[in-house]
C-alpha positions in Angstrom: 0.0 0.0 0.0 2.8 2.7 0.8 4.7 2.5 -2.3 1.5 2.7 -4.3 0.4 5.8 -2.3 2.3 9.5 -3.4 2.4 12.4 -1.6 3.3 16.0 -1.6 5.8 15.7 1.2 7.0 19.5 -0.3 3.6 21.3 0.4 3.1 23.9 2.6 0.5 22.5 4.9 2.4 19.2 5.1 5.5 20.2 6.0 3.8 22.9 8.5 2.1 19.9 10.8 5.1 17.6 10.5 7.1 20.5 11.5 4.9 20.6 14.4 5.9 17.6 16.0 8.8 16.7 17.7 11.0 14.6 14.8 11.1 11.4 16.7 7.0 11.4 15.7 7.9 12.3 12.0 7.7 8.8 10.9 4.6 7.6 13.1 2.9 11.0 11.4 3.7 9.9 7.4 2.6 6.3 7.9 -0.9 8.4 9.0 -0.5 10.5 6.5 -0.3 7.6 3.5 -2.8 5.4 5.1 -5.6 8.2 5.4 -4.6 9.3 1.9 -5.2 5.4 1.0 -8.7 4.6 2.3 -10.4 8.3 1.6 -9.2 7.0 -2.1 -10.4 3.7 -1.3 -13.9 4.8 0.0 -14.4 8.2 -1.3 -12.6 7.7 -4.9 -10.6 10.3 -4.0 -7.6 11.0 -1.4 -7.8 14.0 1.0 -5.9 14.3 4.0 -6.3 17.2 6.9 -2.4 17.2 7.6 -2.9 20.0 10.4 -5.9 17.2 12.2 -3.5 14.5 11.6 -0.5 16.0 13.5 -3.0 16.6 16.0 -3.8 13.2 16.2 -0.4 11.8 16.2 0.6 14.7 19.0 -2.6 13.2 20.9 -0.4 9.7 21.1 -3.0 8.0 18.3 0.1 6.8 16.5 2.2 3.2 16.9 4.9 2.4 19.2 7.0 1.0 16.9 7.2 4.0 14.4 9.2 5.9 17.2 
């Protein structure tokens, strides 16, 4: 599923709530990132991700250990 999934890791908004997280949460915030951008394509035929709510999310501790 990752490698199949691209995205903008140069636009504004996503580097803005990356760069809102301490780095060690980088990784546990892409993985979001691509899944969410998988299944709205999946479900909605179309991929749209809320970077800013995501960060949020992963900043909230809704992320997996072993992406730290």
């Amino acid at each position: 599923m990752d490698e199949l999934i691209k995205i903008n890791t140069k636009s504004e908004k996503y580097l803005e709530a990356r760069d809102s997280l301490p780095e060690n949460l980088w990784p546990a915030y892409e993985k979001l990132v691509i899944d969410y951008h998988f299944y709205t394509t999946k479900n909605f035929g179309r991929g749209y991700v809320a970077y800013k709510v995501l960060a949020d999310l992963i900043r909230a501790g809704w992320y997996l250990k072993e992406s730290q």
